[in-house]
C-alpha positions as CSV (number, residue, x, y, z in Angstrom):
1,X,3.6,22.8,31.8
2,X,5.3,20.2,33.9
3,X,1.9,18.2,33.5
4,X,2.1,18.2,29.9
5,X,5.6,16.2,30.1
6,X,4.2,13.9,32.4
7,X,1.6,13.4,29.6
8,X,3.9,13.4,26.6
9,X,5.7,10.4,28.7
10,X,2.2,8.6,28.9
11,X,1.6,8.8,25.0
12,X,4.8,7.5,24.1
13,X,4.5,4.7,26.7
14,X,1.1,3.7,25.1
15,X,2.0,4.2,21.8
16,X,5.5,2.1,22.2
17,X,2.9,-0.4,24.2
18,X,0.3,-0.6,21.1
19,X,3.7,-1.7,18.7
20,X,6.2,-2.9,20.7
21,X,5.0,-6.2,19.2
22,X,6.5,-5.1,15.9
23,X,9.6,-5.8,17.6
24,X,9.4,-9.6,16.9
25,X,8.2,-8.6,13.3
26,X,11.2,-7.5,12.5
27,X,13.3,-10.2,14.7
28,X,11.6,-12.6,12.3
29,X,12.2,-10.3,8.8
30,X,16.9,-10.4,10.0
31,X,16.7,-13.9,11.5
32,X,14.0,-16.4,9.5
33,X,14.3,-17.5,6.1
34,X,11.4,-16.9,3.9
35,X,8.7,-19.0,2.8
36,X,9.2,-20.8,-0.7
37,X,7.3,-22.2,-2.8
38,X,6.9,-24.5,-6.0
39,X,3.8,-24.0,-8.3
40,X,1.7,-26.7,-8.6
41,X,-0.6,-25.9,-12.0
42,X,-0.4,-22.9,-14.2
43,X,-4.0,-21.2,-13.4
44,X,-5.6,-19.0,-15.4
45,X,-5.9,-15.2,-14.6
46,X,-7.6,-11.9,-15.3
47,X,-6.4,-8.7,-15.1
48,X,-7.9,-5.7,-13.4
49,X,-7.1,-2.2,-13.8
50,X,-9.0,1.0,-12.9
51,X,-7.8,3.8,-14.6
52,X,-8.6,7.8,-14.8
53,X,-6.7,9.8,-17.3
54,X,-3.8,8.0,-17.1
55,X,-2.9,8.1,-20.9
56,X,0.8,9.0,-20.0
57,X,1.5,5.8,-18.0
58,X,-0.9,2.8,-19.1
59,X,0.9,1.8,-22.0
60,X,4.3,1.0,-20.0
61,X,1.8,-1.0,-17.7
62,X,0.7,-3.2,-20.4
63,X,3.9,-3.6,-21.7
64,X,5.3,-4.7,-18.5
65,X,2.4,-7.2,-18.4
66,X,2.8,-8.5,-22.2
67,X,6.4,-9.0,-21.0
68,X,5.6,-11.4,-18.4
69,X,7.5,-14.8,-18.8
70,X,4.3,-16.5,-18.0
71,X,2.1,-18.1,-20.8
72,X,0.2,-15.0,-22.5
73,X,-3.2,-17.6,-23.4
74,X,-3.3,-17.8,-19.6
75,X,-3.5,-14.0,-19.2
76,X,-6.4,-11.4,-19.7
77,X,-6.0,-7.7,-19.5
78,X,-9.0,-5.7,-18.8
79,X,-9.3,-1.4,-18.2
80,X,-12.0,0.6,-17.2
81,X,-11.5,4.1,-18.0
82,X,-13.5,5.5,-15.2
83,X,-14.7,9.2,-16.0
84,X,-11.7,9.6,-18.5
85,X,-11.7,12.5,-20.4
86,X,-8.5,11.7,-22.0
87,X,-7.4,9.3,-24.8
88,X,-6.9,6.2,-22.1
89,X,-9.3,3.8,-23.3
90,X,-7.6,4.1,-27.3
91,X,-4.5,3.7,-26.0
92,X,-5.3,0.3,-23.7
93,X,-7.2,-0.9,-27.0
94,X,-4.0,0.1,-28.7
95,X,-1.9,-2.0,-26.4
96,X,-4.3,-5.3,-26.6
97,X,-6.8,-5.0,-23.4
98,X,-10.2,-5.3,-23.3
99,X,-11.6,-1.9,-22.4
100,X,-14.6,-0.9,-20.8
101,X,-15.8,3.2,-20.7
102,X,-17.3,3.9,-17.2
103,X,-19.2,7.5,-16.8
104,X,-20.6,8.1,-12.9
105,X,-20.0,10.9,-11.5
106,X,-21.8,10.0,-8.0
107,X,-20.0,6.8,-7.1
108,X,-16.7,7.7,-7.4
109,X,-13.4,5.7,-6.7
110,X,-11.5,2.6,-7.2
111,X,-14.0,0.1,-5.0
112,X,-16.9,1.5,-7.6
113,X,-14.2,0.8,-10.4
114,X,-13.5,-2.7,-9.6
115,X,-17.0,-3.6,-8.9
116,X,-18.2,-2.1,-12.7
117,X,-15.3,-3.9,-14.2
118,X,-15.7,-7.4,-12.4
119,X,-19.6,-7.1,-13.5
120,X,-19.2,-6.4,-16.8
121,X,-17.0,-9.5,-17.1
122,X,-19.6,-11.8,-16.1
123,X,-21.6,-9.8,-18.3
124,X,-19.9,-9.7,-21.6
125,X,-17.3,-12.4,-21.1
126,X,-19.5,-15.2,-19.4
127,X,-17.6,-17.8,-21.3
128,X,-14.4,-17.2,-19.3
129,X,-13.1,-19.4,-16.6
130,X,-10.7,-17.6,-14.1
131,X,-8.7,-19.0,-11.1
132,X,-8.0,-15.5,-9.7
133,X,-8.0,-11.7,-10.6
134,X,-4.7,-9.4,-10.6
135,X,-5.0,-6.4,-9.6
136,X,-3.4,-3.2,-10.6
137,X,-3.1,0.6,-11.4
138,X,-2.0,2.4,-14.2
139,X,1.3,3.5,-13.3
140,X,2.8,0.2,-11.8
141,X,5.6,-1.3,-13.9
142,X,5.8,-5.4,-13.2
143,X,8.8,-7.3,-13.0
144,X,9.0,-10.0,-15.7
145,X,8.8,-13.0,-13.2
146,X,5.9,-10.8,-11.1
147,X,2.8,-13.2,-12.3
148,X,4.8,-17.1,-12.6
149,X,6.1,-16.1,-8.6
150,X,2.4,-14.7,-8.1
151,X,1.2,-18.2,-9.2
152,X,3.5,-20.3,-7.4
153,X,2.1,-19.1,-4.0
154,X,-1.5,-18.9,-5.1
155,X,-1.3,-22.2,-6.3
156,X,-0.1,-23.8,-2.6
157,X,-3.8,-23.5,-0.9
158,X,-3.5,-19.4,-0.3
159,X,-6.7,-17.7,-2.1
160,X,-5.1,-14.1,-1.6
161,X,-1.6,-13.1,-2.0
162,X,0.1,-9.6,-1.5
163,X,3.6,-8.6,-3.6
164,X,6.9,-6.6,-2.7
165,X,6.4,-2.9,-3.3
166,X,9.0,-0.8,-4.7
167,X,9.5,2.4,-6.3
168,X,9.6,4.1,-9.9
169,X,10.7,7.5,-8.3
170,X,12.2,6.9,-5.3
171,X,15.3,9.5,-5.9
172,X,13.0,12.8,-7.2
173,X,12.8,14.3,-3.7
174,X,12.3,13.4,-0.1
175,X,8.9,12.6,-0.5
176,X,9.0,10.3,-3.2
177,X,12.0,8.5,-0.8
178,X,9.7,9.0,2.1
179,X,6.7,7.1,0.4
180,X,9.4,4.3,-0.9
181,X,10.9,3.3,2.5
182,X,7.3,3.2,4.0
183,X,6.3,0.6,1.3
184,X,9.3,-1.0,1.6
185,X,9.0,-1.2,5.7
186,X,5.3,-2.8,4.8
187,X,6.2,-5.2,2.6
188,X,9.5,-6.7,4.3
189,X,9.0,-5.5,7.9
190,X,5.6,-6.2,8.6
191,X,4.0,-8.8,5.9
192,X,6.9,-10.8,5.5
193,X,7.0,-11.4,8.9
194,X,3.5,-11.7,8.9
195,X,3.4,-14.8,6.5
196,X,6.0,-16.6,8.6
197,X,4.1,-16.2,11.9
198,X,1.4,-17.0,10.0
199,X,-1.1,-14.6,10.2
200,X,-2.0,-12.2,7.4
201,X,-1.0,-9.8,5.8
202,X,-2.7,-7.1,4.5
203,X,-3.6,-5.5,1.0
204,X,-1.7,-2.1,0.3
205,X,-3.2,-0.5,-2.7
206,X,-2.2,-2.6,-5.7
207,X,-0.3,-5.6,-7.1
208,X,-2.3,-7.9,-4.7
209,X,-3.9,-11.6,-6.2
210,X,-7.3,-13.1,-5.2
211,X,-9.4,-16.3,-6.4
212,X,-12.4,-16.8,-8.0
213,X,-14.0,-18.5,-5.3
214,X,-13.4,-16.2,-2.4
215,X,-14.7,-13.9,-4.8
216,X,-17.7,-16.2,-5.0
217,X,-18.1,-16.6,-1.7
218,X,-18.0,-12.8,-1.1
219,X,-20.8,-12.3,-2.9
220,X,-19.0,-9.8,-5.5
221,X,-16.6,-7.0,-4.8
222,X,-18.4,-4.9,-2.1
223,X,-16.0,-2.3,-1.1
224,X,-16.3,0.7,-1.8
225,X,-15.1,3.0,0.7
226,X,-11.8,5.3,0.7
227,X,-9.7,2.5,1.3
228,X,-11.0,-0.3,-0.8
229,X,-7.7,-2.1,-0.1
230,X,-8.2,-1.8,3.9
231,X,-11.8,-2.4,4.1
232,X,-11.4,-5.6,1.8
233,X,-8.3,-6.9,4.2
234,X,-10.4,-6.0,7.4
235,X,-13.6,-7.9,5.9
236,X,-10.8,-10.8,5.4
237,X,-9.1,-11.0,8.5
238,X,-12.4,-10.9,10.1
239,X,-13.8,-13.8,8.3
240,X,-10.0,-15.8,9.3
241,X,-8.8,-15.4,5.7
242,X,-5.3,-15.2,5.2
243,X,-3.3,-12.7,3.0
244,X,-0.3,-14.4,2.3
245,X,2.8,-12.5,0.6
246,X,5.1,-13.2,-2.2
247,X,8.7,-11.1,-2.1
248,X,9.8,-12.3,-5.4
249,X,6.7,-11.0,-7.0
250,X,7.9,-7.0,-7.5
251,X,5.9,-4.3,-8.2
252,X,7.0,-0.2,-8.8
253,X,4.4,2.4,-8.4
254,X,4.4,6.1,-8.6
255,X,4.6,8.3,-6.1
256,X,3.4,12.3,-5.6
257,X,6.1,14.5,-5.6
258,X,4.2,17.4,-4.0
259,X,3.8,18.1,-0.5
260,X,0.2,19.5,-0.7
261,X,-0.4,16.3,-3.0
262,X,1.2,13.8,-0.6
263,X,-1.1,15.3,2.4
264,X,-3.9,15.0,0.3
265,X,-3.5,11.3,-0.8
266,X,-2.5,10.6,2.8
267,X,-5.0,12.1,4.5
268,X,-7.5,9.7,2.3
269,X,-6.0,7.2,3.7
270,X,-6.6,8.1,6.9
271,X,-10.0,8.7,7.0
272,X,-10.1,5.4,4.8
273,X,-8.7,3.7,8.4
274,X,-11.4,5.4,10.4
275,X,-14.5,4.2,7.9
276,X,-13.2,0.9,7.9
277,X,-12.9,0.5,11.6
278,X,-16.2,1.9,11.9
279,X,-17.5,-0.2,9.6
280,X,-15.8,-3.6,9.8
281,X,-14.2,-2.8,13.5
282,X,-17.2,-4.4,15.1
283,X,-16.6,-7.7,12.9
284,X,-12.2,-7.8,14.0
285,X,-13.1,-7.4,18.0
286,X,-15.6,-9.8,17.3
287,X,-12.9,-12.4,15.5
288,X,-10.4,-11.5,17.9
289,X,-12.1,-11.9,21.5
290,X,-14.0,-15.1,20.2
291,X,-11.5,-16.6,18.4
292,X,-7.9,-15.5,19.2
293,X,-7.7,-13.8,15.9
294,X,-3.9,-12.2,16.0
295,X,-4.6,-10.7,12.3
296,X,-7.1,-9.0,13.6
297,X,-5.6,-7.3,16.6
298,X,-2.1,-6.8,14.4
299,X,-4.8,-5.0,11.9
300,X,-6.5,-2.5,14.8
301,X,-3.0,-1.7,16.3
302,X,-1.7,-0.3,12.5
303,X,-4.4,2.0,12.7
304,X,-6.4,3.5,15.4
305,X,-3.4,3.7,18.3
306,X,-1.4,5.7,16.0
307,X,-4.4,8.1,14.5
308,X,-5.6,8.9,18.0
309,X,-2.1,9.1,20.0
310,X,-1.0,11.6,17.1
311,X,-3.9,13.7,16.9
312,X,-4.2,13.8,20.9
313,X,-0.7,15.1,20.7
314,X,-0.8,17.6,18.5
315,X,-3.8,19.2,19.9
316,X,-2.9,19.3,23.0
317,X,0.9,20.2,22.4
318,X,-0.6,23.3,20.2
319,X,-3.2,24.1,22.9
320,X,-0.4,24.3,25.8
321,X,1.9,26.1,23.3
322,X,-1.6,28.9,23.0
323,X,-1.5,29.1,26.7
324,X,2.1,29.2,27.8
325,X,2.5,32.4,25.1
326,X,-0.3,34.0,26.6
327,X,-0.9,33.7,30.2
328,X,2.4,31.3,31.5
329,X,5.4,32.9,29.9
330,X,7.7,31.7,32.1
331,X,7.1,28.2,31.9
332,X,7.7,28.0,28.4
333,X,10.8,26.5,28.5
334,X,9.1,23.4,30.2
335,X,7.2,23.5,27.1
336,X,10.0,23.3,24.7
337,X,12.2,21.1,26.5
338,X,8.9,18.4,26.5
339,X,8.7,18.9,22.7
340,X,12.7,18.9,21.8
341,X,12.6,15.6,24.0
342,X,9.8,13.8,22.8
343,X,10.7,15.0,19.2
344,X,14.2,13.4,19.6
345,X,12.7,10.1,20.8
346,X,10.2,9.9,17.9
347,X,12.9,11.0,15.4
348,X,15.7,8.3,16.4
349,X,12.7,5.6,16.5
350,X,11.8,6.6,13.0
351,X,15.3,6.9,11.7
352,X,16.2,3.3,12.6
353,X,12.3,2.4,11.0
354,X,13.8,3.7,8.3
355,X,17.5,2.4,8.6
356,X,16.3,-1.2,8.5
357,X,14.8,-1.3,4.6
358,X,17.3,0.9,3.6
359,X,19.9,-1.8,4.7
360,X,18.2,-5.1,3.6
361,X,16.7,-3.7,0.5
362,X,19.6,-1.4,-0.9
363,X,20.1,-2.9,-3.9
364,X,16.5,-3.1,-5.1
365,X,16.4,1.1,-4.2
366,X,16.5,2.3,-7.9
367,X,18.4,5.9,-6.6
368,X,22.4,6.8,-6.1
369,X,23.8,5.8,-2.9
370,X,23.9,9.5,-1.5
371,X,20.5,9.9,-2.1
372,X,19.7,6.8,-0.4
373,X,21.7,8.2,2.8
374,X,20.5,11.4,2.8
375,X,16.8,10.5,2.5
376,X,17.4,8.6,5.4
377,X,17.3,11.5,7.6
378,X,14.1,13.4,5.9
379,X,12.4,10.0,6.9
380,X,11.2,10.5,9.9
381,X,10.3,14.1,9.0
382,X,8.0,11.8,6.4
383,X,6.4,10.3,9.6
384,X,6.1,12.8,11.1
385,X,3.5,14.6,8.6
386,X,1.2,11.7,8.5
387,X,-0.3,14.1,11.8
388,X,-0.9,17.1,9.4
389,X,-2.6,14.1,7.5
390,X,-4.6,12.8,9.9
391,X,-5.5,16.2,11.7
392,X,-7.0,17.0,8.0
393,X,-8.8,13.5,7.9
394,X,-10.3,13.9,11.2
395,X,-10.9,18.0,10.9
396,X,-11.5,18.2,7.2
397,X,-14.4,17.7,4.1
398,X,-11.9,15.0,2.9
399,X,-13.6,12.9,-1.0
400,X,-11.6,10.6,-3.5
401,X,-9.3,12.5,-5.6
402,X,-7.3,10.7,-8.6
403,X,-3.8,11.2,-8.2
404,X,-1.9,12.6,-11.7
405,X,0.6,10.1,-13.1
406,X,3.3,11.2,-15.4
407,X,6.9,9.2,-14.5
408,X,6.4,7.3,-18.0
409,X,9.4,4.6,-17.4
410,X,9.4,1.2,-18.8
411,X,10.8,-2.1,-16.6
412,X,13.7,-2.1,-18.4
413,X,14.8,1.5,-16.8
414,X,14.4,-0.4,-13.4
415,X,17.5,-2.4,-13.6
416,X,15.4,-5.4,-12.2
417,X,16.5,-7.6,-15.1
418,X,19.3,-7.9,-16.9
419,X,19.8,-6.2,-20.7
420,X,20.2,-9.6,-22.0
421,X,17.4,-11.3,-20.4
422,X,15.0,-8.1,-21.0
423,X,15.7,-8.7,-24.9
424,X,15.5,-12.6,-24.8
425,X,11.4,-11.2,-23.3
426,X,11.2,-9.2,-25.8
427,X,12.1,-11.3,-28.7
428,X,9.4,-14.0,-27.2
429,X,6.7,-11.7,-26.5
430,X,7.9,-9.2,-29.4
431,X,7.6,-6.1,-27.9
């Protein structure tokens, strides 16, 4: 038993080695200003969203985007119901997009979604000229300056650019809170500081911008795997693309309010890392051993370290605890004094994870202060189940599931704008 301290104090040391960079990450997010920019040409845009039975949310989507304060003739909507089996396509037709029915039942998820929708654009619509492509799912809500801030750092020479992710549900429960201050973390602890150093960010999901002619160069949208969003960053990085990021562009999402549905969505995403690495890791050691490619390294290090140290952990945590109750009895309080005290390590380096986007980004957390607080606390209990997540990813059978949507709130219930500016939008775009 007093081995397995000596090797709990290994794992932390590596796993506070593999991050400690991080530290100057969020030196730069207190201490540097931003980045700032001043658009240069209004481009021309389409609109991408993938969509599956999401009938209850779409329409506040659209209506968030018909609210933009950017010029409507610039702007496109397109939906692909993928394997709907509700009313979602009538109601995006309803709204004003161009809609497109997808039925395959084999090649299934968002990557497949994307790469329909973007074909049958060049397809049907060859007479259209676009800059970029937005992209977006069903239940995000977009602040009325989200696509003219979008455009002003697109527009200064960077091809890809990631937004500010915040949440529709933050206060439901401490999962929902859990999911928020992670996104939060992302998007001002890790790719704001990113874009300031220089290096890239990376693409988390949705609400993300990229050009025409990467897009060309590409070949097409060819990523398909759990994690479209992290196997098209890694493909990026590789090549020495940069992902820039834009904190005045904000986006609000949805997020699962069950436990069994939060593992389940997570543990996607873990097994999404592990393809990816497997698949484009070759490519990023390759970038970053001939080239000095940072993004690359920065990319492996928010991945693999933390995937194997956990599972390692756990494992061999549960296999010492088997043991000590059956054959070394009287050693087991070796045993739980090494997991109280490497617990209450990882939990005060997780709360103050936490603490840090709480702080800085209190006032764009739509929830009541003592929620805020409180959630605080049931953060690091947050971390700590991405294990159970990635013991299922690297254990389990695990395939793309859609994620049910249902928080049908329009971006006037997000306080982001003011009453009187929301209506002076409305009047203009009549909604």
């Amino acid at each position: 038993m007093e081995t397995l301290s000596t090797i709990n104090f290994l794992l932390a040391a590596v796993f506070a080695a593999c991050y400690c960079y991080q530290a100057v990450f969020a030196w730069v997010r207190l201490l540097k200003k931003r980045r700032r920019f001043a658009a240069r040409r209004l481009c021309r845009y389409a609109v991408l969203i993938a969509a599956r039975n999401e009938s209850a949310v779409i329409a506040q989507l659209l209506e968030s985007i018909r609210g933009q304060d950017y010029p409507q003739d610039l702007l496109d909507v397109y939906v692909v119901a993928d394997n709907c089996t509700d009313n979602t396509a009538a109601i995006a037709r309803e709204q004003g997009a161009r809609v497109f029915e997808r039925f395959n039942k084999l090649q299934v998820g968002k990557g497949y979604a994307l790469a329909f929708l973007l074909e049958k654009i060049r397809e049907d619509y060859p007479q259209e000229r676009y800059d970029g492509y937005f992209v977006f799912d069903a239940d995000n809500l977009l602040d009325p300056h989200y696509v003219t801030e979008m455009n002003k750092v697109f527009t200064n020479g960077n091809r890809v650019v990631t937004s500010y992710r915040n949440t529709k549900n933050y206060g439901d429960n401490w999962i929902t809170a859990g999911y928020g201050l992670w996104f939060l973390r992302e998007s001002e602890y890790l790719n704001r500081p990113r874009d300031f150093l220089g290096t890239s960010c990376a693409v988390s999901g949705t609400g993300f911008l990229f050009a025409q002619d990467l897009l060309d160069e590409l070949g097409g949208w060819d990523y398909f795997l759990l994690t479209e969003d992290l196997e098209f960053t890694a493909d990026l990085v590789s090549r020495g693309e940069k992902i820039a990021y834009c904190r005045d562009a904000v986006i609000y999402d949805e997020q699962p309010t069950s436990f069994v549905q939060s593992i389940t969505q997570r543990s996607r995403w873990q097994k999404g890392y592990l393809q990816v690495v497997a698949k484009r890791g070759g490519g990023m050691v390759k970038s970053m051993l001939s080239e000095g490619n940072f993004a690359c390294f920065d990319m492996l290090m928010c991945t693999i370290p933390a995937v194997v140290i956990s599972v390692i952990s756990m494992v061999l945590n549960g296999v010492m605890f088997v043991v000590g109750i059956t054959s070394a009895r009287s050693q087991m309080d070796i045993f739980w004094s090494s997991v109280l005290v490497s617990f209450a390590n990882s939990y005060f380096v997780m709360l103050l994870m936490g603490l840090m986007p709480l702080v800085t980004e209190w006032k764009r957390i739509r929830c009541p202060g003592g929620k805020k607080i409180a959630y605080l606390f049931t953060f690091p209990l947050f971390v700590f189940t991405f294990g159970i997540a990635m013991l299922v990813a690297v254990f389990g059978n695990i395939q793309w599931k859609p994620i049910k949507h249902s928080v049908a709130l329009s971006i006037g219930d997000m306080g982001s704008v003011s009453p009187q500016e929301l209506e002076k939008l409305r009047r203009n775009r009549k909604l």
